[in-house]
N, C-alpha and C positions, 0 to 999 in steps of 0.2 A: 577501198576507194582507189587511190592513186598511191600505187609502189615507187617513188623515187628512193634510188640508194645517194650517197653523202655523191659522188663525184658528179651523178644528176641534176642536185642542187646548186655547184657547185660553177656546173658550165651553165647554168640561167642565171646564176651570178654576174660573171663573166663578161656574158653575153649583153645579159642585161647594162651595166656598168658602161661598157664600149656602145650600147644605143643610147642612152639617153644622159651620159657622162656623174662624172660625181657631183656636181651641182645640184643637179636637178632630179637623181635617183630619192633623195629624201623624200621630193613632194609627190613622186608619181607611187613610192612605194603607199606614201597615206591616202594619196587617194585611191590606191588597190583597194586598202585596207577600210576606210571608208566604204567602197563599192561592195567588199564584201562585206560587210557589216550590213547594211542595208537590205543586199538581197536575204540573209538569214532572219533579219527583222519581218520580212513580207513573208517568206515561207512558212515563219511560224504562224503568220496572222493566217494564210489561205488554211493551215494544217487543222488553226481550233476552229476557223469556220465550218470550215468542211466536218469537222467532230461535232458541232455545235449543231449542224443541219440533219446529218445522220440519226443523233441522241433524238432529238425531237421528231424527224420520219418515225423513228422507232416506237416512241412513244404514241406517237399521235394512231400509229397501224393497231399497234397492243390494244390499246383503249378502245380502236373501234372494232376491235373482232376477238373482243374474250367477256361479250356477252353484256354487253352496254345497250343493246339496244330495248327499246322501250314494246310490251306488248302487242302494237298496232304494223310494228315493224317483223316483228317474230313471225306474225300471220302472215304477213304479204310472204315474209322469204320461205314459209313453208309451200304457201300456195306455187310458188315460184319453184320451189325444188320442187314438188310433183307435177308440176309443169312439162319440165326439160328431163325428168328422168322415166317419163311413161306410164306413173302411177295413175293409173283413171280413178274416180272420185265418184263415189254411188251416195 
């Protein structure tokens, strides 16, 4: 992710410190920390919906093409492959 070495952190210290002084450093580092907290909270939430969506596409494709379909449906999709593949029908 992000390589900062010690003298890196050091000058966003620093830096930091001189913008928003020693008063007031406490409350903006919590509410970083806050901030970051929350966006990790929602990441996780999009991360298992999105697994939670997938699982079920997957399941729900499986189910209907490994052979669930019912007699009346077999015949159409036969009649339908010798349809589009050329096969004539005496």
């Amino acid at each position: 992710m992000l390589n900062f070495s010690f003298w890196d952190i050091v000058l966003i210290m620093i830096i930091s410190l001189i913008v928003f002084g020693p008063n007031k450093l406490p409350d903006v580092a919590k509410s970083m920390g806050k901030g970051v907290a929350e966006f990790r909270r929602m990441a996780n939430q999009a991360t298992e919906a999105y697994k939670n969506e997938t699982r079920q596409l997957k399941e729900d494709l499986t189910e209907e093409f490994t052979g669930n379909l019912t007699g009346s449906d077999q015949k159409t999709e036969k009649k339908e492959t010798a349809k589009y593949s050329g096969d004539k029908k005496i």
